[in-house]
Chimera marker file (.cmm) of the C-alpha trace (Angstrom):
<marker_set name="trace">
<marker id="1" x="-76.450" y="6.958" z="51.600" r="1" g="1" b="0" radius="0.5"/>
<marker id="2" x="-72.853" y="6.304" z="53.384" r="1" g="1" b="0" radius="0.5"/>
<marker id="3" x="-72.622" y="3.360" z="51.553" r="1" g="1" b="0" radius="0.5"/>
<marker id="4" x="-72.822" y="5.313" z="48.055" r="1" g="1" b="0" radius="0.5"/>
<marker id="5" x="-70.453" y="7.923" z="49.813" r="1" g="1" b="0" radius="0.5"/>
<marker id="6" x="-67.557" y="5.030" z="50.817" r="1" g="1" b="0" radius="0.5"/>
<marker id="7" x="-68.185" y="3.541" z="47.211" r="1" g="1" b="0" radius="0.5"/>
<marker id="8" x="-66.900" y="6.508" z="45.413" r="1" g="1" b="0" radius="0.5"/>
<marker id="9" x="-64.566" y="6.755" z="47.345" r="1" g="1" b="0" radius="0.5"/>
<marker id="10" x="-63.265" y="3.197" z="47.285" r="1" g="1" b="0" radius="0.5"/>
<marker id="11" x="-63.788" y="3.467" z="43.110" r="1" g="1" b="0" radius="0.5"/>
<marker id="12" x="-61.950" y="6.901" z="43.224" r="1" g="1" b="0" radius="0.5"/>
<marker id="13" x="-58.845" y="5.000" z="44.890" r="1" g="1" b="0" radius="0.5"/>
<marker id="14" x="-58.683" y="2.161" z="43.094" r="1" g="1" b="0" radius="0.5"/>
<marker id="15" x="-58.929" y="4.260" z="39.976" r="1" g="1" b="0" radius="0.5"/>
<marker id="16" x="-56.046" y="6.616" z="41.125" r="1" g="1" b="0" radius="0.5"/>
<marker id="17" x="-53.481" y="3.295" z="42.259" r="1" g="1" b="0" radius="0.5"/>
<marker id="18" x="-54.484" y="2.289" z="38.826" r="1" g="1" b="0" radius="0.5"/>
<marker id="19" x="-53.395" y="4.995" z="36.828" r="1" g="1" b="0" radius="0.5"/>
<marker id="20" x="-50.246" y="5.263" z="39.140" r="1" g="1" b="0" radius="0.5"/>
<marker id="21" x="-49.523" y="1.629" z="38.870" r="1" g="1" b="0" radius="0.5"/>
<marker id="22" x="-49.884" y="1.970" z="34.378" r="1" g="1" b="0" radius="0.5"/>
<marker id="23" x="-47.779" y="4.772" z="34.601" r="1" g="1" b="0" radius="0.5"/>
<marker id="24" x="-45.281" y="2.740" z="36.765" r="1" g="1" b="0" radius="0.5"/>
<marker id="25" x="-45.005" y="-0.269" z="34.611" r="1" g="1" b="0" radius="0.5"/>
<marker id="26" x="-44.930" y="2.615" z="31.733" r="1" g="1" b="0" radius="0.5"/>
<marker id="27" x="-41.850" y="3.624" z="33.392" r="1" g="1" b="0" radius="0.5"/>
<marker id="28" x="-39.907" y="0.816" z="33.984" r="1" g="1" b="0" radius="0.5"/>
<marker id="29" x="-40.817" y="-1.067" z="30.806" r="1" g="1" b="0" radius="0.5"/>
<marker id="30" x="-39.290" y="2.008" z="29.119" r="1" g="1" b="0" radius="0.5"/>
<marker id="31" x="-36.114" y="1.770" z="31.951" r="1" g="1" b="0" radius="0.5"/>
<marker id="32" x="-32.422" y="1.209" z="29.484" r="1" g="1" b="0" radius="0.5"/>
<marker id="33" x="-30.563" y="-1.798" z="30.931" r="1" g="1" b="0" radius="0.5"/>
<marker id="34" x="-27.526" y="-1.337" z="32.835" r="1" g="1" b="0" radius="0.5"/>
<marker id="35" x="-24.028" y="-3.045" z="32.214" r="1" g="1" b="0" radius="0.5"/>
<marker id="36" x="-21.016" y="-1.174" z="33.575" r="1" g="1" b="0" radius="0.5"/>
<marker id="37" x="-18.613" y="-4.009" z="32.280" r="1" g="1" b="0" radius="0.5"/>
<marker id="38" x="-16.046" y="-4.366" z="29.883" r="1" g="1" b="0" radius="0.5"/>
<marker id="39" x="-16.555" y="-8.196" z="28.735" r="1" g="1" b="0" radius="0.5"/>
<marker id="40" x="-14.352" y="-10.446" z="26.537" r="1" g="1" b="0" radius="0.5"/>
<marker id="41" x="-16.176" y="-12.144" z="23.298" r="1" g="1" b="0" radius="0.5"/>
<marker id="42" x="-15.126" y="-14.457" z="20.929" r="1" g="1" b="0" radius="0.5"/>
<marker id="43" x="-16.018" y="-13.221" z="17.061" r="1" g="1" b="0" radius="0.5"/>
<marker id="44" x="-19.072" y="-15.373" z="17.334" r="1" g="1" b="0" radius="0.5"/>
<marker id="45" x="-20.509" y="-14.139" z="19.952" r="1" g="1" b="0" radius="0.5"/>
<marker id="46" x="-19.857" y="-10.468" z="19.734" r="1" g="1" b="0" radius="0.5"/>
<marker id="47" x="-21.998" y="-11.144" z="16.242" r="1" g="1" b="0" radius="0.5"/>
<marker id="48" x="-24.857" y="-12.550" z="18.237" r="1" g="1" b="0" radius="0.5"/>
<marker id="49" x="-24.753" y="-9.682" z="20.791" r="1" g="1" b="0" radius="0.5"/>
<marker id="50" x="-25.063" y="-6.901" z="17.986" r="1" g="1" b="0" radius="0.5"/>
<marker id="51" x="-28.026" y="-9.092" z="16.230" r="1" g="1" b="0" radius="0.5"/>
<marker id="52" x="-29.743" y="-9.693" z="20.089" r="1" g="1" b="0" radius="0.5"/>
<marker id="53" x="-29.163" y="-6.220" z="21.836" r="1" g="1" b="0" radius="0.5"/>
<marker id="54" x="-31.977" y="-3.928" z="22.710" r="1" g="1" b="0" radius="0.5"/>
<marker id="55" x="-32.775" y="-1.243" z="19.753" r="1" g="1" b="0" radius="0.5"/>
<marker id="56" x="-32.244" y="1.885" z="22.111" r="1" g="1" b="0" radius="0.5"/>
<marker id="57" x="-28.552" y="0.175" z="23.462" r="1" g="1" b="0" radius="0.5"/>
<marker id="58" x="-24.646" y="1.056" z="21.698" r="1" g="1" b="0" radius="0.5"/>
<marker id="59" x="-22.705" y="-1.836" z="21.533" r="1" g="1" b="0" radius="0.5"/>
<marker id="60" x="-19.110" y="-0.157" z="21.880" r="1" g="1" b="0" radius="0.5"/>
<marker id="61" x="-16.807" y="-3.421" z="20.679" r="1" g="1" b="0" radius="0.5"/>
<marker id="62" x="-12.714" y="-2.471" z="21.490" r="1" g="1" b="0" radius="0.5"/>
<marker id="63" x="-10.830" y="-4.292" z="18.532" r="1" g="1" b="0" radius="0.5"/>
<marker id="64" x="-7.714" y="-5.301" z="20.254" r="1" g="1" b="0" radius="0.5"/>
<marker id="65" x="-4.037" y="-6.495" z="20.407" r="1" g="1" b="0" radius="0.5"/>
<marker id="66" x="-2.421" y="-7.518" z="23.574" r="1" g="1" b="0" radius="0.5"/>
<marker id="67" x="0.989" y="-7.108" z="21.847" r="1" g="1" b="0" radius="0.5"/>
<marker id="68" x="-0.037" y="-3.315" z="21.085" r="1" g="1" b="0" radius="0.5"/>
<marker id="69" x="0.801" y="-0.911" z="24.274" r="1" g="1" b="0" radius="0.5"/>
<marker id="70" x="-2.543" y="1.312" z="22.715" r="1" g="1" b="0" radius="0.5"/>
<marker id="71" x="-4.429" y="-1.363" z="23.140" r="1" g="1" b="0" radius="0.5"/>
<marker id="72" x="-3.883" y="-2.333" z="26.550" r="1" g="1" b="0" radius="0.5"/>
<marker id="73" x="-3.705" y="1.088" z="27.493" r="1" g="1" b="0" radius="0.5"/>
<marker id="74" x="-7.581" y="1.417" z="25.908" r="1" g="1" b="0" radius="0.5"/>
<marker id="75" x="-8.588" y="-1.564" z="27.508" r="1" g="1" b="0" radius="0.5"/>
<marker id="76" x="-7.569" y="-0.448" z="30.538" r="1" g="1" b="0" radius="0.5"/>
<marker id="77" x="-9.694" y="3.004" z="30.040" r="1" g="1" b="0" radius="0.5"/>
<marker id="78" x="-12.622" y="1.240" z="28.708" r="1" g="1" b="0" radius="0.5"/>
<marker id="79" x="-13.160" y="-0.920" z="31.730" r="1" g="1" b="0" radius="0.5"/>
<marker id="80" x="-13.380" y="2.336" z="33.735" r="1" g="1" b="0" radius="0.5"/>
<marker id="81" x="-15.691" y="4.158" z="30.740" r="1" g="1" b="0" radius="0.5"/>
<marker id="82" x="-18.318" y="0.988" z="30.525" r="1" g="1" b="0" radius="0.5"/>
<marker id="83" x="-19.249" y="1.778" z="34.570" r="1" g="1" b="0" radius="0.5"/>
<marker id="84" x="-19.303" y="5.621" z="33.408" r="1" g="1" b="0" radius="0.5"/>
<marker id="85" x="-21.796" y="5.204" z="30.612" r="1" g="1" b="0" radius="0.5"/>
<marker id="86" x="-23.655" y="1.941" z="32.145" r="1" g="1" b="0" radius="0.5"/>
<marker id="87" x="-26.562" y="2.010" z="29.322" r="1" g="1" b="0" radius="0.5"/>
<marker id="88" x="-24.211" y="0.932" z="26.464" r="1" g="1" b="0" radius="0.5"/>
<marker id="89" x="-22.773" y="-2.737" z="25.972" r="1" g="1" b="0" radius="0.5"/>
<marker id="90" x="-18.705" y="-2.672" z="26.315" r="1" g="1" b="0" radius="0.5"/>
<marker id="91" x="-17.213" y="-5.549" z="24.802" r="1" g="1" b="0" radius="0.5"/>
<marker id="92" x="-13.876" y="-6.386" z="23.705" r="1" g="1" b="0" radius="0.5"/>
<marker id="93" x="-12.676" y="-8.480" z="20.421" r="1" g="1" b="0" radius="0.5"/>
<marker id="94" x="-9.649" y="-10.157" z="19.918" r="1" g="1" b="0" radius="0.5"/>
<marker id="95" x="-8.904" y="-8.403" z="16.455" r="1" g="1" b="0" radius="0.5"/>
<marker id="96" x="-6.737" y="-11.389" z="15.172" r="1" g="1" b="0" radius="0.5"/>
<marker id="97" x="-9.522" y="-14.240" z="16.398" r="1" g="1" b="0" radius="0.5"/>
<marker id="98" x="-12.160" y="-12.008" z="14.373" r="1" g="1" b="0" radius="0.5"/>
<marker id="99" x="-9.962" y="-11.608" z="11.134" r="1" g="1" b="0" radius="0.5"/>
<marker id="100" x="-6.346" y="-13.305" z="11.059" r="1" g="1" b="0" radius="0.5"/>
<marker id="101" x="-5.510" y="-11.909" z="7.963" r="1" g="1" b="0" radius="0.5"/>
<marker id="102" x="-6.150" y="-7.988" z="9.240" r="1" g="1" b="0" radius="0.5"/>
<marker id="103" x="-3.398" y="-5.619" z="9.336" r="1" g="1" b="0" radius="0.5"/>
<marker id="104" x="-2.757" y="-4.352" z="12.592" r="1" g="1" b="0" radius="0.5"/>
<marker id="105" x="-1.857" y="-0.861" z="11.778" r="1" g="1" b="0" radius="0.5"/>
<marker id="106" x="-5.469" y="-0.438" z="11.876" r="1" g="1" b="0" radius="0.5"/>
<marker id="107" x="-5.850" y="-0.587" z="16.494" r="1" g="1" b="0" radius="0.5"/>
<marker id="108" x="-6.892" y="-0.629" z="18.335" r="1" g="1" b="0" radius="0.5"/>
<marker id="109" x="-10.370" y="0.008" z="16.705" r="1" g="1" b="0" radius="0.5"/>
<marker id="110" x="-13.838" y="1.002" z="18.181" r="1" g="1" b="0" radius="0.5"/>
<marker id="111" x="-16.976" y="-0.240" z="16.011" r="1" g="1" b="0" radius="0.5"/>
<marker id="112" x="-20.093" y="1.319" z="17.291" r="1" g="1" b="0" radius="0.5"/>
<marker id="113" x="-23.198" y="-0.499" z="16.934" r="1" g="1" b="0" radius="0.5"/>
<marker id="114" x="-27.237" y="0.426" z="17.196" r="1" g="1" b="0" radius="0.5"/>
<marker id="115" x="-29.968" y="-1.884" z="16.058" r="1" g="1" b="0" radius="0.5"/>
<marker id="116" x="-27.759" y="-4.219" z="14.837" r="1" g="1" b="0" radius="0.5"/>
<marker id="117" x="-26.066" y="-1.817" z="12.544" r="1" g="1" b="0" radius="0.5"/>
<marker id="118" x="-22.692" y="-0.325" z="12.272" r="1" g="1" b="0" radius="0.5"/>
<marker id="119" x="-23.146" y="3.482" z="13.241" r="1" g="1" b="0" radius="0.5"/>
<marker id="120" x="-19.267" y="4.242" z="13.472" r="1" g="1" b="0" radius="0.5"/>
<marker id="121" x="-15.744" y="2.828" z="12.456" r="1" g="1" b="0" radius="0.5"/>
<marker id="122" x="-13.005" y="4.295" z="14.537" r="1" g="1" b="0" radius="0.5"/>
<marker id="123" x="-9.537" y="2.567" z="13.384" r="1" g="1" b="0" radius="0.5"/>
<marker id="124" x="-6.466" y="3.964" z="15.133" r="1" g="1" b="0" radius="0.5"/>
<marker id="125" x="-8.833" y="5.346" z="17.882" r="1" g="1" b="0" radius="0.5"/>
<marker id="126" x="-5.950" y="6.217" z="20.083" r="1" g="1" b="0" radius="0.5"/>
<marker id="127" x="-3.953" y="8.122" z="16.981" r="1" g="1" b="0" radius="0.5"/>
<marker id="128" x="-7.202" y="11.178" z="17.906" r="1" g="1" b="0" radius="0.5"/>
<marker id="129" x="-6.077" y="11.268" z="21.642" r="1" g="1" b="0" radius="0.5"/>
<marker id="130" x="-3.523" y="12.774" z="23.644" r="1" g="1" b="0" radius="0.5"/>
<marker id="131" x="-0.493" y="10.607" z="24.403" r="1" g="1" b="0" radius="0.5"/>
<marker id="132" x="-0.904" y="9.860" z="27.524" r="1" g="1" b="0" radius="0.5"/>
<marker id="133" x="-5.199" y="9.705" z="26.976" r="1" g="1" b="0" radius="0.5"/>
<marker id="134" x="-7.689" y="9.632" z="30.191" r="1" g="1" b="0" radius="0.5"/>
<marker id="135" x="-10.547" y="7.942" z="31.027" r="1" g="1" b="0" radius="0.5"/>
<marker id="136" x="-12.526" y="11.245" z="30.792" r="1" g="1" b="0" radius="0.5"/>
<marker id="137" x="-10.179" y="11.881" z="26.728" r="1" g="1" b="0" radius="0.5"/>
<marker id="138" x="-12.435" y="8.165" z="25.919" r="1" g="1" b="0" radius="0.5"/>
<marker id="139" x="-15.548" y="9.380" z="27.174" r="1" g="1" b="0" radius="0.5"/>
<marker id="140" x="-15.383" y="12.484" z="25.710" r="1" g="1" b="0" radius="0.5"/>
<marker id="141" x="-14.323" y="10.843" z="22.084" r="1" g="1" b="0" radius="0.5"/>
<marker id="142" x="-17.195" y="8.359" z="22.462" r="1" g="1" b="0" radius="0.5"/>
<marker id="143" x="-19.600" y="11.155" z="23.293" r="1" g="1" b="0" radius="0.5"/>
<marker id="144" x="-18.618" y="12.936" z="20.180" r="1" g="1" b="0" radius="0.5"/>
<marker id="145" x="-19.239" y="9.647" z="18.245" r="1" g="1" b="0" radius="0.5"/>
<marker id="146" x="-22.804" y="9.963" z="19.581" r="1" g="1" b="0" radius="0.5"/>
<marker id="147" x="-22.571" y="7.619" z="22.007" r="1" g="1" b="0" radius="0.5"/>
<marker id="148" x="-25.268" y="8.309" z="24.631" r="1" g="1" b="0" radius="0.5"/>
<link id1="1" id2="2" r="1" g="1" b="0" radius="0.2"/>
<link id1="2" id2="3" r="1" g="1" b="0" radius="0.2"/>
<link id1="3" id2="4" r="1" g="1" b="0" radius="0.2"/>
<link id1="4" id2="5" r="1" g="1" b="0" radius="0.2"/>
<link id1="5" id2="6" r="1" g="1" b="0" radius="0.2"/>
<link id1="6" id2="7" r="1" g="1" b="0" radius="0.2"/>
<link id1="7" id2="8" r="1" g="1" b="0" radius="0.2"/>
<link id1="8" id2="9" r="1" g="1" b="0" radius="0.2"/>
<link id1="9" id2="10" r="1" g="1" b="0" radius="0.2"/>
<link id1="10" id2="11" r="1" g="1" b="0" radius="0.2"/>
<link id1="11" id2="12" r="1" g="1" b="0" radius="0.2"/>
<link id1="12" id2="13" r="1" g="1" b="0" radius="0.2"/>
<link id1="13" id2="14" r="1" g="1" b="0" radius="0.2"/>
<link id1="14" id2="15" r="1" g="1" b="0" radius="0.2"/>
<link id1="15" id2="16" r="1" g="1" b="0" radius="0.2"/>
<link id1="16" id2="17" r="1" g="1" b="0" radius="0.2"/>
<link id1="17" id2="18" r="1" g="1" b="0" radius="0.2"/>
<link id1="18" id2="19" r="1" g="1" b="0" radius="0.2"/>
<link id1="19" id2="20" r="1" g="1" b="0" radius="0.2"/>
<link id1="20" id2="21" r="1" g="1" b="0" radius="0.2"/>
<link id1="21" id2="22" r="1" g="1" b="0" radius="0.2"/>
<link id1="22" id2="23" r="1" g="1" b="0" radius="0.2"/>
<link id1="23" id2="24" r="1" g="1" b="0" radius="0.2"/>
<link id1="24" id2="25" r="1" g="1" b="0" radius="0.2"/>
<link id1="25" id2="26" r="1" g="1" b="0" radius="0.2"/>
<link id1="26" id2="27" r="1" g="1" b="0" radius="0.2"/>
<link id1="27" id2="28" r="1" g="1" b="0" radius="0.2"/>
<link id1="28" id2="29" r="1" g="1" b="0" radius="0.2"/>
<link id1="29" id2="30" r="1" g="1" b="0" radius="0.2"/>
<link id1="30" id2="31" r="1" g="1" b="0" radius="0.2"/>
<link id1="31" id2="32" r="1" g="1" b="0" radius="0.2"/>
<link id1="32" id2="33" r="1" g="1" b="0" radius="0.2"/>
<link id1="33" id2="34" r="1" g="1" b="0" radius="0.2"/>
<link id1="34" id2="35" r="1" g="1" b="0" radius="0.2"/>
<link id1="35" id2="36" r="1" g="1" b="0" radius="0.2"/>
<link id1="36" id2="37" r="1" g="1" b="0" radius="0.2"/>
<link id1="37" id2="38" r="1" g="1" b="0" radius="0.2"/>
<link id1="38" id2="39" r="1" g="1" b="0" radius="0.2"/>
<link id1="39" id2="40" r="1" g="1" b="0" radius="0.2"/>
<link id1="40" id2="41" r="1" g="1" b="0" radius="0.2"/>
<link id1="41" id2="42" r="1" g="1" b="0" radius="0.2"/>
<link id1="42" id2="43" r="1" g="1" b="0" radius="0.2"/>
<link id1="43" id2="44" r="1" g="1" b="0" radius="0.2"/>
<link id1="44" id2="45" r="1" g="1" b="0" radius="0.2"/>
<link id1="45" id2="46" r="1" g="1" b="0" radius="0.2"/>
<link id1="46" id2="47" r="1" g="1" b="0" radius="0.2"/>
<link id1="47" id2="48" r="1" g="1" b="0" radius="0.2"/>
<link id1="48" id2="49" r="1" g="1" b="0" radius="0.2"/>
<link id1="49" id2="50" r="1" g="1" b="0" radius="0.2"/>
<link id1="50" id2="51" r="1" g="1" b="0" radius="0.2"/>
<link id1="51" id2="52" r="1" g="1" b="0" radius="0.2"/>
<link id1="52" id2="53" r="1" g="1" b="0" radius="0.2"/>
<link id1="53" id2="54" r="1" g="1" b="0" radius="0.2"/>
<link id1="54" id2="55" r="1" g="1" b="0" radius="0.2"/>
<link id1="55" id2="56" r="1" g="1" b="0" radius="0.2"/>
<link id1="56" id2="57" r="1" g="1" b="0" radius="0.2"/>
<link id1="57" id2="58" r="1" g="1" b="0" radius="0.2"/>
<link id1="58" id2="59" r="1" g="1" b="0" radius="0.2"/>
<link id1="59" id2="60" r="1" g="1" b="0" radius="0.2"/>
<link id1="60" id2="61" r="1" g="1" b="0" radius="0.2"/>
<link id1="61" id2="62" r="1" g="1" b="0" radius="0.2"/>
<link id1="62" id2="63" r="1" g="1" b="0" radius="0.2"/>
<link id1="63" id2="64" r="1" g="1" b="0" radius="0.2"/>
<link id1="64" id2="65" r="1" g="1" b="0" radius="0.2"/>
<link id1="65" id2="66" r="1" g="1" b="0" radius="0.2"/>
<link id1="66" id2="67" r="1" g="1" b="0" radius="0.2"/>
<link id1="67" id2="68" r="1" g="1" b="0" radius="0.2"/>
<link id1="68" id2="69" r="1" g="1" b="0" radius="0.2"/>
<link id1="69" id2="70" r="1" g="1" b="0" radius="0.2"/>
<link id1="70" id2="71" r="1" g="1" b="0" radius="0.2"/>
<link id1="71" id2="72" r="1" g="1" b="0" radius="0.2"/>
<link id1="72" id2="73" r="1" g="1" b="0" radius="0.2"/>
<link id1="73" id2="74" r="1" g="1" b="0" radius="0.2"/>
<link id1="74" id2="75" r="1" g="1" b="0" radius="0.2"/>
<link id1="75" id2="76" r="1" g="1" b="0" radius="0.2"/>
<link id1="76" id2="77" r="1" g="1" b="0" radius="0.2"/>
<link id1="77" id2="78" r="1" g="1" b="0" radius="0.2"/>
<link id1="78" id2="79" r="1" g="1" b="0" radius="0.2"/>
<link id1="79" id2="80" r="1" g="1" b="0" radius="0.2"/>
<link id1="80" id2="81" r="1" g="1" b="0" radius="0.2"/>
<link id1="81" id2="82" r="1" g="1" b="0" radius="0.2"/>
<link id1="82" id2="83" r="1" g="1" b="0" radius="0.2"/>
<link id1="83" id2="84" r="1" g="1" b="0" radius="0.2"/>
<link id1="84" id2="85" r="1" g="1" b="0" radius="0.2"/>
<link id1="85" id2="86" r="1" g="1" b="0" radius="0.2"/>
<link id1="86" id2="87" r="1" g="1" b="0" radius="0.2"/>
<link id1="87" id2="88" r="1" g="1" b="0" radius="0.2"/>
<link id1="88" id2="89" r="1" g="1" b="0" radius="0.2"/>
<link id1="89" id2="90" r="1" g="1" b="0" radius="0.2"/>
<link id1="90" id2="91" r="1" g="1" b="0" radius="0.2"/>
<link id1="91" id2="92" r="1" g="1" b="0" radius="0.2"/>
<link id1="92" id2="93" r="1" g="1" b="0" radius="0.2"/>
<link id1="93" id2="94" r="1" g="1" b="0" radius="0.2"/>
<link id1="94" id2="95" r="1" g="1" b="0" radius="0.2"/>
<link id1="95" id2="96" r="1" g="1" b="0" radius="0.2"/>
<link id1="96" id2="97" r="1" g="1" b="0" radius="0.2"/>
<link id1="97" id2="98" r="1" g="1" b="0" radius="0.2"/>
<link id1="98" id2="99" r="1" g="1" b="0" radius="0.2"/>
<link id1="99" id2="100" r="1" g="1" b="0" radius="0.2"/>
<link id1="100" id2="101" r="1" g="1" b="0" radius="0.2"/>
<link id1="101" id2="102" r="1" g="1" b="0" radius="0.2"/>
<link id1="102" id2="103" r="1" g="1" b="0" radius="0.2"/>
<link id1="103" id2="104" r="1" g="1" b="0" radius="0.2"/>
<link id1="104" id2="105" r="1" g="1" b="0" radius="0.2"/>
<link id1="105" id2="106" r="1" g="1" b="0" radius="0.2"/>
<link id1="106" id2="107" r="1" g="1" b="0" radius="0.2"/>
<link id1="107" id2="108" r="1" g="1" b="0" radius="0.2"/>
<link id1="108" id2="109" r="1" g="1" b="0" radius="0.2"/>
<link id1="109" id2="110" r="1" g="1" b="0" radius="0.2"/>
<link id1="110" id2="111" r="1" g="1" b="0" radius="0.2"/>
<link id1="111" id2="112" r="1" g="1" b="0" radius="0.2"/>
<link id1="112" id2="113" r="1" g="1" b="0" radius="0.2"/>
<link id1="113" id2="114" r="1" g="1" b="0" radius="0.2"/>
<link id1="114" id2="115" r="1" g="1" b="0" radius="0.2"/>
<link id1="115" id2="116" r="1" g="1" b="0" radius="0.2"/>
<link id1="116" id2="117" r="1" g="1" b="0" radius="0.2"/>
<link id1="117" id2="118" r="1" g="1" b="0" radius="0.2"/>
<link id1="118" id2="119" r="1" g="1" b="0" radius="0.2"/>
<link id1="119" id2="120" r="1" g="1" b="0" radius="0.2"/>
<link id1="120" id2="121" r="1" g="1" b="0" radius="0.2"/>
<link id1="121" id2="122" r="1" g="1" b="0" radius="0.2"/>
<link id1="122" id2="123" r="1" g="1" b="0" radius="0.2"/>
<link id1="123" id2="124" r="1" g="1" b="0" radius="0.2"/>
<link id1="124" id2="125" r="1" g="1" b="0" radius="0.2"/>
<link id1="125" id2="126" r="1" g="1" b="0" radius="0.2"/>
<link id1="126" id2="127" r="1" g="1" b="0" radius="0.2"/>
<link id1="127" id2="128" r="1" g="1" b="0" radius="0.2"/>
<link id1="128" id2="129" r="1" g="1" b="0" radius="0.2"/>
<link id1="129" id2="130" r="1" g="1" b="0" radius="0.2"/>
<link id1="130" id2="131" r="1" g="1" b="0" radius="0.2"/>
<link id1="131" id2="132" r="1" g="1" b="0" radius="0.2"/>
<link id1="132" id2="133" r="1" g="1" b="0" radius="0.2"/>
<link id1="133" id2="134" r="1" g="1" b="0" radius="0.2"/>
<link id1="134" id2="135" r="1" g="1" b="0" radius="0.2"/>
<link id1="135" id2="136" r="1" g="1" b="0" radius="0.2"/>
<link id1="136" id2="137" r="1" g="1" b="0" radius="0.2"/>
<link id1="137" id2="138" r="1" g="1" b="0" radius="0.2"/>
<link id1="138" id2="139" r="1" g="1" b="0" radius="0.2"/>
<link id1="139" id2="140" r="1" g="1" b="0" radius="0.2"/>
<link id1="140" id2="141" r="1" g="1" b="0" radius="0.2"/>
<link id1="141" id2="142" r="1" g="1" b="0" radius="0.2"/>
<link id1="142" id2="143" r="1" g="1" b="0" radius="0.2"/>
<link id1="143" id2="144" r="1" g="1" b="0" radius="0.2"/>
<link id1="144" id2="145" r="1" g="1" b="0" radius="0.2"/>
<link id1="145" id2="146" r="1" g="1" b="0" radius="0.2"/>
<link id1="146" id2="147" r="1" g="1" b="0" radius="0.2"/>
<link id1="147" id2="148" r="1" g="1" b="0" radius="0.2"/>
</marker_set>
């Protein structure tokens, strides 16, 4: 009669790591991935990043100039924002590599990406900030955009 008694109990355990070890997996397989960087890309490759990335993950891509003093400056904020919101994809474009004959007027530029498709088209991004824009002015302006 023991025996029956440590049985249930033994099938009571193993069904309770069970269920805690489903809801585990449950919980990771539904974990975002983590970047925190700001990385370069050539044209090519940001293309194959947008097509690749996860469903559920922005892909925040900095059109830039390193002759414009807005774009460095946004660069330079960016690198900082991507550790702040580590669950979307920073990357950076060389705007003339990506379309030689574009007018530069236009950056820097922020194209926001989900599921592969363009969500958001920010040209002149810097033109909505203050002069002398934060970190935390970036953030805030990508949060408005949706950006999670």
């Amino acid at each position: 009669i023991d025996n029956d008694s440590d049985d249930d109990e033994d099938d009571e355990f193993l069904k309770k790591f069970r269920m805690q070890r489903i809801a585990q997996l449950k919980e990771t397989s539904n974990a975002l991935p983590t970047f925190g960087t700001l990385s370069s890309k050539s044209p090519e490759d940001y293309v194959q990043l947008v097509d690749d990335m996860d469903p559920r993950v922005f892909v925040i891509v900095h059109l830039y100039e390193p002759s414009i003093a807005a774009s460095r400056m946004l660069h330079s904020a960016l690198d900082k924002v991507a550790q702040i919101m580590e669950h979307a994809k920073f990357i950076e474009v060389n705007a003339l590599d990506a379309n030689p004959n574009l007018d530069l007027i236009c950056l820097p530029a922020i194209l926001i990406y989900k599921r592969g498709e363009l969500v958001n088209n920010m040209i002149k991004f810097t033109d909505g900030l203050p002069k002398a824009f934060t970190v935390e002015d970036v953030t805030e302006a990508l949060e408005v955009a949706g950006v999670q």
